[in-house]
N, C-alpha and C positions, 0 to 999 in steps of 0.2 A: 504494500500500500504506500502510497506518496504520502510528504509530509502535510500537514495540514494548511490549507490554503494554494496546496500548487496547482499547477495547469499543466493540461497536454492539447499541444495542436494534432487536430488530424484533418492532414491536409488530401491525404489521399489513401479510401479504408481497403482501399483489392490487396486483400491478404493481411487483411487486418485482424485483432485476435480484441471480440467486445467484452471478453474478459479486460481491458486494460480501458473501459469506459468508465463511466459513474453509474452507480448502477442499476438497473433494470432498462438506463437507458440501452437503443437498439440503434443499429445504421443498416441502409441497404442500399449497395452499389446500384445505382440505375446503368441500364445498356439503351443506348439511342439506337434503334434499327435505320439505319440510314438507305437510301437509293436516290436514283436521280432527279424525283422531288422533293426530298429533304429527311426528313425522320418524323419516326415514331417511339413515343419512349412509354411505355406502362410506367406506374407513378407505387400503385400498390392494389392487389386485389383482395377479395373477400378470401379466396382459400390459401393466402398466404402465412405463414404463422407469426411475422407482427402483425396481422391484422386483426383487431379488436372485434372495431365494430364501429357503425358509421353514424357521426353525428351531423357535418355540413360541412362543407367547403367554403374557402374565399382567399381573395388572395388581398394583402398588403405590401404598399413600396415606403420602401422609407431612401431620404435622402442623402448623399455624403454629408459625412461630420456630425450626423444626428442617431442617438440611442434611441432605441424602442424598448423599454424594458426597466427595470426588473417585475418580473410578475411570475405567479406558479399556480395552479390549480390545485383545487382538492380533489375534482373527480374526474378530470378530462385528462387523456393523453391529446398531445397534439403530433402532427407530423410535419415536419417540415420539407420542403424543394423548393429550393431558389429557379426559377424560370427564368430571369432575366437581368444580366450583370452580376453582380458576386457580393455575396454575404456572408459577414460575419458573424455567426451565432455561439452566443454565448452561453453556458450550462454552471448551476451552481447547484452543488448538493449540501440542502440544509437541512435535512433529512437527519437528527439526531442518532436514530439507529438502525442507521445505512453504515454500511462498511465502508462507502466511499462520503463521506460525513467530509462538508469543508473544502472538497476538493473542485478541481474547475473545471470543463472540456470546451475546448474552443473549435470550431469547424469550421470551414473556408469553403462554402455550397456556391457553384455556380454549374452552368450546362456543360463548360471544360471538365467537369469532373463534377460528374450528376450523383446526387445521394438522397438521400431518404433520412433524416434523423427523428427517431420515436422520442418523444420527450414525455414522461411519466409523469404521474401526481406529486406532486409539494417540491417540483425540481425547480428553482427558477432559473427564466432564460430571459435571453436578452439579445437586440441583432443590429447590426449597423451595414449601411454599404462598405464594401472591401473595396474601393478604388475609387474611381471619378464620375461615376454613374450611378443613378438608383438601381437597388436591388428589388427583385419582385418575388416576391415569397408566396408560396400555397401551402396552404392549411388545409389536414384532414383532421380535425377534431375528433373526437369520437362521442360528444357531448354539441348538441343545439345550444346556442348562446339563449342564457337565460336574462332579457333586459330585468324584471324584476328584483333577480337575486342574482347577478353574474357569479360565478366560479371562478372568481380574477381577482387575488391578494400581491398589488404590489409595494414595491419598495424604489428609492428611489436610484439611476443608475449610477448616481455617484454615493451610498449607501457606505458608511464606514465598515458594517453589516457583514458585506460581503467581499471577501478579497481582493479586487479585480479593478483596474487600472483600463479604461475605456480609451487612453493615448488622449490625442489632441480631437476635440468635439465639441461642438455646439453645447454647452451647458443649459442656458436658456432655452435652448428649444426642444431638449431632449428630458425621453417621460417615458 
């Protein structure tokens, strides 16, 4: 086990071992099928064995220099795929008795190197564009967004809280 508060980049999982993730978190290499109109890429299906079970889709962009996050669910997994441009997603495990308690996972999702990250209950994550372009994120929840009582406890992304140094970013406009 890492010491308390560190991070592992995973920049690229083909032949990765998800024993060295936070845990329960999951990843899944996406394959683009390509031909001479372009590609197709499956994202995730029902007889998959990350696949839970289906709450909604949607997608959100977030800007360069701007955090989206911290936040973590109590009862939703979410999944993450970057569609467009490159992001940075961030994972915190505050999960008291998790094995991986404190520790960090940081992910570099873009279509160059397509992935699936399963983000579980009470993990908080967090995401930023990785370059000079907004990043375009999809969401499989496995939980309908509830307006009355959302499932969404956040913190803030500059949180003393949580270990994790966002580099140089929009403070003001980042949430």
């Amino acid at each position: 086990m890492s010491a308390p508060g560190s991070k592992r980049l995973v920049l690229n999982i083909l032949g990765s071992d998800d024993k060295n993730l936070i845990q329960d978190v999951e990843i899944k290499k996406l394959k683009p099928i390509q031909d001479e109109r372009g590609f197709l890429m499956e994202i995730l299906r029902s007889d998959e064995p990350i696949f839970n079970r289906f709450g909604q889709c949607y997608v959100t962009a977030v800007h360069p220099g701007i955090v989206k996050g911290w936040h973590y669910h109590r009862n939703q997994y979410d999944h993450f795929v970057c569609l467009s441009g490159a992001a940075k997603v961030v994972l915190y495990d505050g999960r008291e008795d998790s094995k991986t308690y404190r520790e960090v996972d940081e992910f570099i999702l873009s279509l160059e190197s397509p992935m699936l990250v399963k983000i579980p209950p009470y993990v908080f994550h967090g995401f930023t564009a990785a370059g000079d372009k907004d990043a375009l994120i999809l969401n499989l929840p496995t939980e309908p967004y509830n307006y009355k009582e959302p499932d969404e406890f956040r913190e803030s992304p500059f949180s003393d809280k949580i270990p994790y140094d966002w580099g140089f970013v929009d403070r003001a406009k980042s949430r």
